[in-house]
C-alpha positions in Angstrom: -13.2 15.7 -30.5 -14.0 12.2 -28.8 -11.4 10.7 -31.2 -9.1 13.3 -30.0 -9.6 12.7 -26.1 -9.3 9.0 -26.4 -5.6 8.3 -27.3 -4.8 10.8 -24.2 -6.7 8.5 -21.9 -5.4 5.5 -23.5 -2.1 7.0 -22.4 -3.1 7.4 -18.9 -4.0 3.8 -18.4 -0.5 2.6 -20.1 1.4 5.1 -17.9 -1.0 4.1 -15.4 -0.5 0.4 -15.9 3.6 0.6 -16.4 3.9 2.4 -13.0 1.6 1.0 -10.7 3.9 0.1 -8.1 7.9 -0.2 -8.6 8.1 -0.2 -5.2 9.5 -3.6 -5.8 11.7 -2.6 -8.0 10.5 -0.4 -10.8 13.6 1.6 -12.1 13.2 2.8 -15.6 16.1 4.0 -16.2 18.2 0.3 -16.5 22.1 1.4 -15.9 20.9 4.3 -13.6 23.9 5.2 -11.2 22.0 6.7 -8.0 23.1 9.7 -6.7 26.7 10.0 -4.7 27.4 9.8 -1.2 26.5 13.0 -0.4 24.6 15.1 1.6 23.2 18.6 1.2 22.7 20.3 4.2 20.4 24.0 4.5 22.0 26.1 7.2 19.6 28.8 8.4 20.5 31.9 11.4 21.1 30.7 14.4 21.5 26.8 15.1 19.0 25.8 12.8 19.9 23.3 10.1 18.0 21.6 7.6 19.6 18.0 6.6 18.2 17.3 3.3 17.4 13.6 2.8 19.6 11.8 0.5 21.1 8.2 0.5 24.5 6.4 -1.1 25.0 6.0 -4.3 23.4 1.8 -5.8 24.2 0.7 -8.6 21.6 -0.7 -10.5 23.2 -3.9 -11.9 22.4 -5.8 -15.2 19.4 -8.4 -15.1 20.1 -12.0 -15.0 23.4 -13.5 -15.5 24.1 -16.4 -16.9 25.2 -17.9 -13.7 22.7 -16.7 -11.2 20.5 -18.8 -9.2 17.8 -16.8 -9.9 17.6 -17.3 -13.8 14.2 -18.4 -15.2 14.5 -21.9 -17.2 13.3 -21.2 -21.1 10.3 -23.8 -20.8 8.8 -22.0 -18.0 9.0 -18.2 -19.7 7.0 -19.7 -22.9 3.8 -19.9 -20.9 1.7 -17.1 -20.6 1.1 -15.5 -16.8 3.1 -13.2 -14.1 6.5 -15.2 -15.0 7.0 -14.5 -18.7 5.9 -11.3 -18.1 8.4 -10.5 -15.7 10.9 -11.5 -17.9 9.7 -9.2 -20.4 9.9 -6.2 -18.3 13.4 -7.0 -17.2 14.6 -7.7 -20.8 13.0 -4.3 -21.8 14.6 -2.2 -18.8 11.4 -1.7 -17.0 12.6 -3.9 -13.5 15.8 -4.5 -12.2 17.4 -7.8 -11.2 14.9 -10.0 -9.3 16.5 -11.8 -6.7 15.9 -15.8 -6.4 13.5 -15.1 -3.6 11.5 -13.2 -6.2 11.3 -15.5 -8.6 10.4 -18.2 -6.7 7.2 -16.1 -5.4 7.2 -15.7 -9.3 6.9 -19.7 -9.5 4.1 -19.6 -6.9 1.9 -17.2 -8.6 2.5 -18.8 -11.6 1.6 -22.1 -10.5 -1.3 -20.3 -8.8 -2.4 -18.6 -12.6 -2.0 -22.2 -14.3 -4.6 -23.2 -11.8 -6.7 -20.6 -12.5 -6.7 -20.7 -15.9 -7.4 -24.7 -16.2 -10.2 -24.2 -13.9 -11.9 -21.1 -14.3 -15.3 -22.3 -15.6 -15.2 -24.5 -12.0 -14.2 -21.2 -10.5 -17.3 -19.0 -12.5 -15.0 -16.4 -13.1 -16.3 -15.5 -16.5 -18.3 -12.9 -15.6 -20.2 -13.1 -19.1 -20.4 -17.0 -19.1 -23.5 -16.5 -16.6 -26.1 -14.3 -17.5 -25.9 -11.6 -14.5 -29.7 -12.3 -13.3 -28.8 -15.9 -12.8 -26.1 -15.3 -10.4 -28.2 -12.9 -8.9 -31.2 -16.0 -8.4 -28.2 -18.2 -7.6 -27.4 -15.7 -4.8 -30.9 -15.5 -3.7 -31.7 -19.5 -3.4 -28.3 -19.9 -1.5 -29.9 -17.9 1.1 -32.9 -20.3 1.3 -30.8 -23.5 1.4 -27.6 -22.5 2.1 -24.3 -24.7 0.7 -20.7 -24.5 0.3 -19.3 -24.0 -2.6 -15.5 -23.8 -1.6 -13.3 -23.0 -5.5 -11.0 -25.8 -6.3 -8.5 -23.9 -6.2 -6.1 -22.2 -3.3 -5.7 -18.7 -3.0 -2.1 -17.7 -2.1 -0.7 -15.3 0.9 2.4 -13.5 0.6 4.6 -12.2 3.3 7.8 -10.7 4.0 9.6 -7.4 5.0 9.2 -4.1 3.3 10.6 -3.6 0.1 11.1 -6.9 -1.2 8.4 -6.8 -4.1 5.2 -8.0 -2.9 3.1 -5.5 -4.1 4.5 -5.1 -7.9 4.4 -9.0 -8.1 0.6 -9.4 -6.7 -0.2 -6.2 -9.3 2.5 -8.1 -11.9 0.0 -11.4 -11.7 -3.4 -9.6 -11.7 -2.7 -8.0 -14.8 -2.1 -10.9 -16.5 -5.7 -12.3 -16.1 -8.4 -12.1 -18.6 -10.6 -8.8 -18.3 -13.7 -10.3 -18.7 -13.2 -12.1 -14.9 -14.7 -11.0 -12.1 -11.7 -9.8 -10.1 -10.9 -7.4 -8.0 -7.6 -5.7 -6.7 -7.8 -3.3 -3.7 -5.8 -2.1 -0.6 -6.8 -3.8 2.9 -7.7 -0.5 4.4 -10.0 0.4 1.3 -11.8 -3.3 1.3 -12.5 -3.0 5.0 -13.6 0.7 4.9 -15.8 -1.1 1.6 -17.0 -3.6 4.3 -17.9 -1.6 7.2 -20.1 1.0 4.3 -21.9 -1.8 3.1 -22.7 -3.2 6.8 -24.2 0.0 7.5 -26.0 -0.3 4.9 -27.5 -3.9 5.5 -27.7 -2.0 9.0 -30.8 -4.4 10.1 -30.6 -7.7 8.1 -30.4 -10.9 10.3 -26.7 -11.3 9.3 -25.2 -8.7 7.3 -22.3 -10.0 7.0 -23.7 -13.0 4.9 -25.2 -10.2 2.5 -22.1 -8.5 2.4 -20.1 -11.5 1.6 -22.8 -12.4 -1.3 -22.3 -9.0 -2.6 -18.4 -9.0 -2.9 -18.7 -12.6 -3.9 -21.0 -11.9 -6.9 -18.3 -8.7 -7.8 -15.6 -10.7 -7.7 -14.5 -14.1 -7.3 -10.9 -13.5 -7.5 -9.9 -11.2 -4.6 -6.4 -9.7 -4.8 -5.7 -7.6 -0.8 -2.5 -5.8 -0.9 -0.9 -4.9 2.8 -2.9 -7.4 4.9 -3.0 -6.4 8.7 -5.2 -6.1 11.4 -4.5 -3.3 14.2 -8.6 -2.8 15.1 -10.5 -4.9 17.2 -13.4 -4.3 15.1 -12.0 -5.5 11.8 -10.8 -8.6 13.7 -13.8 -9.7 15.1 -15.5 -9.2 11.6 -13.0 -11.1 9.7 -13.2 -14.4 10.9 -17.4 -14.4 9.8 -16.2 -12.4 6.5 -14.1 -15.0 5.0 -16.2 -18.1 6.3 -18.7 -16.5 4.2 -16.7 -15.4 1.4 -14.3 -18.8 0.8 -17.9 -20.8 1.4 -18.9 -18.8 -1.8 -16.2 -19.6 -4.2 -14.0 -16.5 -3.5 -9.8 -17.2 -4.1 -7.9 -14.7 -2.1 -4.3 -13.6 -3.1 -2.7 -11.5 -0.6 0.3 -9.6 0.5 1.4 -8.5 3.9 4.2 -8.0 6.3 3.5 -10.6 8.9 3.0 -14.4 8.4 -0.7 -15.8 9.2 -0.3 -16.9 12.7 1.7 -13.2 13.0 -1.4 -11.6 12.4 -3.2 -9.3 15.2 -0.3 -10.6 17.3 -1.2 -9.3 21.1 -4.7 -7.9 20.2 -7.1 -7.4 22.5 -9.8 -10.8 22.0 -7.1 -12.4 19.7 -8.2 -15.8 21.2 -11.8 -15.0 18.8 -9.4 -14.1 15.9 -7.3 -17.4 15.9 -9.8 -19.1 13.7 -9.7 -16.9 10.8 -5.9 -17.9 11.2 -6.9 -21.4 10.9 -9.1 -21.0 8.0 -6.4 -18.6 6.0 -3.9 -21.1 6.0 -6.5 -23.5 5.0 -7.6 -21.8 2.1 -4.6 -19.7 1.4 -1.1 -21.5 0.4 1.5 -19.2 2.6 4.6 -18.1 1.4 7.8 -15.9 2.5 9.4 -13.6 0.3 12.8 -13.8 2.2 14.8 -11.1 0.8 17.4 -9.2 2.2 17.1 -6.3 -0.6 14.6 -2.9 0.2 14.0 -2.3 -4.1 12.4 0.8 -2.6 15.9 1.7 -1.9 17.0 1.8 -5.1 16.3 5.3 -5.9 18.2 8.6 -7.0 18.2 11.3 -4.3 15.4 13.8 -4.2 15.3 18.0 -4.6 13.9 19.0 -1.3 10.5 17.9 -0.2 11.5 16.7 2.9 13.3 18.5 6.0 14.9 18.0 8.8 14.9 20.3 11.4 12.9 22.4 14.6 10.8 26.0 13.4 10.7 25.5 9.6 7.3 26.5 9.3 8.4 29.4 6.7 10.5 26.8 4.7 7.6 24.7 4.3 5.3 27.9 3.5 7.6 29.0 1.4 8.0 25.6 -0.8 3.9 25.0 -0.4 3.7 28.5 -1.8 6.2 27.4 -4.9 3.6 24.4 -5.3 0.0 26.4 -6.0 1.6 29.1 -7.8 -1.0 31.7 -8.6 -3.8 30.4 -6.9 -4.4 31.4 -2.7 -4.5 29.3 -0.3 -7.8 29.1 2.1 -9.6 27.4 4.5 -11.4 24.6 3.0 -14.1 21.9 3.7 -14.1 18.9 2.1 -16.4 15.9 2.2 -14.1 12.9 2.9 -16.8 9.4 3.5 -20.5 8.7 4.4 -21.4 12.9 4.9 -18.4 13.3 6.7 -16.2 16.4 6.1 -12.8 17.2 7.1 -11.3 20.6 7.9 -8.4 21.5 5.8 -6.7 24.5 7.3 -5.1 25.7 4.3 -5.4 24.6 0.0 -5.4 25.6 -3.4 -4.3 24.0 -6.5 -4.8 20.5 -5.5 -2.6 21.2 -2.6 -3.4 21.3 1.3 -1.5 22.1 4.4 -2.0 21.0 7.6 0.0 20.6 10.8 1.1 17.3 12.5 -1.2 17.5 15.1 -4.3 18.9 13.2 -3.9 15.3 11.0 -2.5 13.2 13.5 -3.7 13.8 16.9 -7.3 14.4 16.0 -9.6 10.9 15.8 -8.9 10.7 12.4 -8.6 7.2 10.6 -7.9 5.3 6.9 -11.4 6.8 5.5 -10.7 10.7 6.0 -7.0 10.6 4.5 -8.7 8.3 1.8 -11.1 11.1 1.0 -8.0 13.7 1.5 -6.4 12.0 -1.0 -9.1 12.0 -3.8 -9.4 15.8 -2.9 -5.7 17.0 -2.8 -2.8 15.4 -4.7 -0.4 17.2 -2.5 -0.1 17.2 1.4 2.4 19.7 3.1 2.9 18.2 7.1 4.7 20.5 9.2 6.4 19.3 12.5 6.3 15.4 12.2 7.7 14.4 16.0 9.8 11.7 17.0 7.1 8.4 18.4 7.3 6.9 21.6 5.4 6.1 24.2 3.8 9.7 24.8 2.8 10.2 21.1 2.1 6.0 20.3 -1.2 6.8 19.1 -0.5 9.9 17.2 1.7 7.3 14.9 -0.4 5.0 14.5 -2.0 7.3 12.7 0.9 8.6 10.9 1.5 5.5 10.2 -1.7 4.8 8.3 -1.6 8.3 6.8 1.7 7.3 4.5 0.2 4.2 4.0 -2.9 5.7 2.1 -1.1 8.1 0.8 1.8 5.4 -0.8 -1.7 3.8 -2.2 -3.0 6.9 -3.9 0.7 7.8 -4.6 0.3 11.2 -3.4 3.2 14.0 -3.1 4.6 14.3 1.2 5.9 17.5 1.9 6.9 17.6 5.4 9.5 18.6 8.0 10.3 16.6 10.8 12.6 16.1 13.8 14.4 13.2 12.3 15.0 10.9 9.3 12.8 8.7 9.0 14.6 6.2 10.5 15.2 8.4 13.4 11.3 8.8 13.6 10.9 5.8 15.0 14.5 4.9 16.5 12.0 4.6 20.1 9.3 2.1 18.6 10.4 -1.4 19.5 8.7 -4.7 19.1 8.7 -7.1 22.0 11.5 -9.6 20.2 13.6 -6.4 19.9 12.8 -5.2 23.9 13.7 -8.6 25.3 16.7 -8.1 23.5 17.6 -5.2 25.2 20.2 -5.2 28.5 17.4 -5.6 31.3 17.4 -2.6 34.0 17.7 -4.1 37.3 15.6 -1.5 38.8 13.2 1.7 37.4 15.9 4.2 39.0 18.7 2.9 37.1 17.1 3.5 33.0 18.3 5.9 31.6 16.1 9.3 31.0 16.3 8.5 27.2 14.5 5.4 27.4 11.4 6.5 29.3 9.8 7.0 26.5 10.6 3.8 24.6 7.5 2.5 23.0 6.9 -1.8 23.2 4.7 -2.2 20.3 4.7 -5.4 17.9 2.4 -4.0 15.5 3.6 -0.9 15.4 7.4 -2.2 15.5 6.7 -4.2 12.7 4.3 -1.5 11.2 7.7 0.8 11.4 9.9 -0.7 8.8 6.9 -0.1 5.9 6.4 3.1 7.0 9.9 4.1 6.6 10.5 2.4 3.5 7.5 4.1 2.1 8.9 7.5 2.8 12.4 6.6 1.1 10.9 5.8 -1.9 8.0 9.1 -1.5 10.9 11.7 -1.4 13.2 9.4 -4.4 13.5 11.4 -7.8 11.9 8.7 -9.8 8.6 8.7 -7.1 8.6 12.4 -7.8 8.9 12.7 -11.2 6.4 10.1 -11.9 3.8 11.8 -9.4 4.3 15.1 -11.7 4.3 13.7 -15.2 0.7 11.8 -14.0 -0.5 15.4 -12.8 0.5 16.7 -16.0 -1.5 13.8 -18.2 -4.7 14.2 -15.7 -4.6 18.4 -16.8 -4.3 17.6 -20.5 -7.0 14.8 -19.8 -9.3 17.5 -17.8 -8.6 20.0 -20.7 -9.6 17.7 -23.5 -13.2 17.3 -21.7 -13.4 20.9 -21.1 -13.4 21.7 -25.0 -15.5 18.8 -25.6 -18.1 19.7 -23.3 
């Protein structure tokens, strides 16, 4: 029976592996024409009406002409790494065209894996080629008489807007290395919610922080962060010590985000004690910008219904939650989200919970608790997301981070809400965008719709993700991969129920 259960676990981790993230621009279908420029519309009594969310019809064109600027010389796809890889994926369907700012990230991190590779016994990322106990004395006599021991080579930072591929080309490169380093590739929100766990626990210690650098260190000396960006004061302060410690100790960071490095905690309250971890990111870290003008998320068929639009839908939702557990009946449930702490889900069943807006959002609920929702319940109904501004700023932020975790644990979104998500946050405005703006000469003459304009660069820049994110979370392809893993985890869980 253990024969038996294998080859449907091996087929997890290929599925696994092959989907990861084509949020910049995993299309499996190669010539698939995307929907038609149309819009289905749900009219219910009265002046209700439900807009379903669809976009235009994209053509998904073939991959590298012979006369783009993009195309990939022949000597550089005969080396192994991120690059040849790439090309294999787009000769076999599995990626659409990359754009020239792509592959030239695609240089970069290929540059950055020829690095690697040549230096990897400087590096000590064999974890084998050091017998654990070593390192561990090695960790122990650097405490004594401590000494830098910077890696010889630069870690890399990639930025740019949503949608342009970070994330699939960061997972694209950490693939290729050799399974036997010690590597590591997580979420920012996870790795600080890692951090802040282990500092509790080194609750005491003369620095922690040291300790906790020693420990990641020792895990991993290649440390891949996807979505890079500080919003907490907290995290802030603790970075700048973090990474001192962790770059003293060998550790190469590659990592993606939205903002360039001296965009980072832009307006934060004690930024002046943040600029240094600025200073030694782009010390340690070569930066580059992904400049494209294409959002691959985008680039998806039109979904069947999993997000509304509309006021008093409560029933729809009910009705399609209800579709989604079946048999089973929904209750009130309790589930244990981080360190003890439990979360009150109002209604689940079936790997499915329900909540309203504000009994996720406007509650003091952070990154950890929809983490641990997440590992509980593959399936989140949200009824009566608002439109942000001012009055509600804080409720999405939350929201905010909520899709975000969710997007990482590609969970199912089924919601209704006021607006598109564009519309959402149509009210959330950076400072660039509000100086922009046709000044009022005086408070009486502003208009009554822009009282509750918002003036927020993190969230203004925090918006275009977020929206992005929920294009691609209610596309076809999103959808149908989401139920086809479900389906493989059952047979999975199955197989070990007859084997036990």
């Amino acid at each position: 029976m253990r024969a038996a259960v294998r080859p449907v676990r091996n087929i997890i981790t290929a599925f696994r592996h092959q989907t990861s993230s084509y949020s910049g621009a995993v299309i499996r279908r190669r010539s698939h024409l995307i929907g038609s420029n149309a819009s289905s519309v749900y009219r219910l009594p009265g002046d209700a009406e439900i807009h379903r969310f669809l976009f235009p019809a994209i053509f998904v064109s073939k991959a590298f002409s012979t006369d783009t600027a993009a195309k990939v010389n022949i000597s550089e796809v005969n080396r192994a790494g991120p690059l040849v890889e790439y090309e294999r994926r787009i000769a076999a369907g599995e990626l659409v065209d990359g754009d020239a700012c792509q592959v030239g990230t695609l240089r970069e991190l290929q540059r950055l894996y020829d690095e690697i590779v040549e230096s990897a016994d400087a590096c000590r990322l064999d974890r084998y080629a050091v017998p654990e106990k070593t390192i561990r004395n090695q960790w122990f006599w650097s405490r004594l008489m401590p000494q830098s021991s910077y890696s010889p080579v630069k870690g890399l930072y990639l930025y740019g807007g949503v949608g342009t591929g970070k994330t699939m080309l960061m997972d694209l490169f950490f693939d290729q290395l050799p399974g036997n380093w010690r590597k590591k590739r997580i979420h920012f929100h996870d790795f600080m919610l890692n951090v802040h766990s282990r500092l509790q626990r080194h609750k005491g210690v003369a620095d922690p922080l040291e300790v906790v650098a020693g420990e990641i260190s020792d895990e991993a000396i290649l440390l891949c962060l996807d979505e890079f960006m500080v919003t907490d004061v907290a995290d802030a302060l603790i970075l700048n010590r973090l990474f001192r410690h962790l770059f003293s100790n060998g550790v190469i960071l590659v990592a993606t985000s939205n903002r360039g490095p001296d965009n980072l905690y832009e307006g934060g309250l004690q930024r002046d004690l943040f600029l240094p971890f600025i200073a030694t990111l782009k010390e340690r870290c070569v930066a580059h910008e992904i400049g494209s003008a294409v959002d691959y998320r985008k680039l998806t068929s039109a979904e069947q219904g999993f997000y509304f639009i509309g006021k008093d839908l409560s029933g729809i939702l009910e009705q399609k939650f209800q579709q989604l557990i079946g048999e089973h009946v929904a209750s009130p449930q309790v589930v244990e989200v981080v360190m003890g702490r439990t979360l009150q889900v109002p209604f689940g069943a079936n790997g499915c919970a329900y909540f309203s807006f504000e009994e996720l959002c406007d509650k003091p609920l952070g990154a950890a608790d929809y983490f641990g929702l997440c590992k509980n319940f593959h399936t989140l109904a949200l009824e009566g997301v608002p439109k942000f501004g001012l009055h509600n700023r804080t409720a999405a932020y939350r929201f905010v981070t909520l899709v975000d975790v969710m997007y990482e644990n590609r969970s199912r979104l089924l919601c209704t809400a006021e607006g598109s998500p564009q519309e959402l946050f149509e009210n959330i405005v950076t400072v660039s965008d509000a100086q922009q703006m046709a000044p009022r000469t005086s408070s009486r003459s502003r208009r009554n719709d822009d009282l509750d304009l918002c003036v927020d660069n993190e969230l203004g820049f925090a918006k275009d993700r977020t929206i992005s994110r929920l294009t691609e979370m209610n596309s076809k392809e999103y959808l149908e991969q989401h139920a086809e893993e479900r389906q493989l985890s059952q047979e999975v869980a199955n197989a070990d129920a007859v084997q036990a």
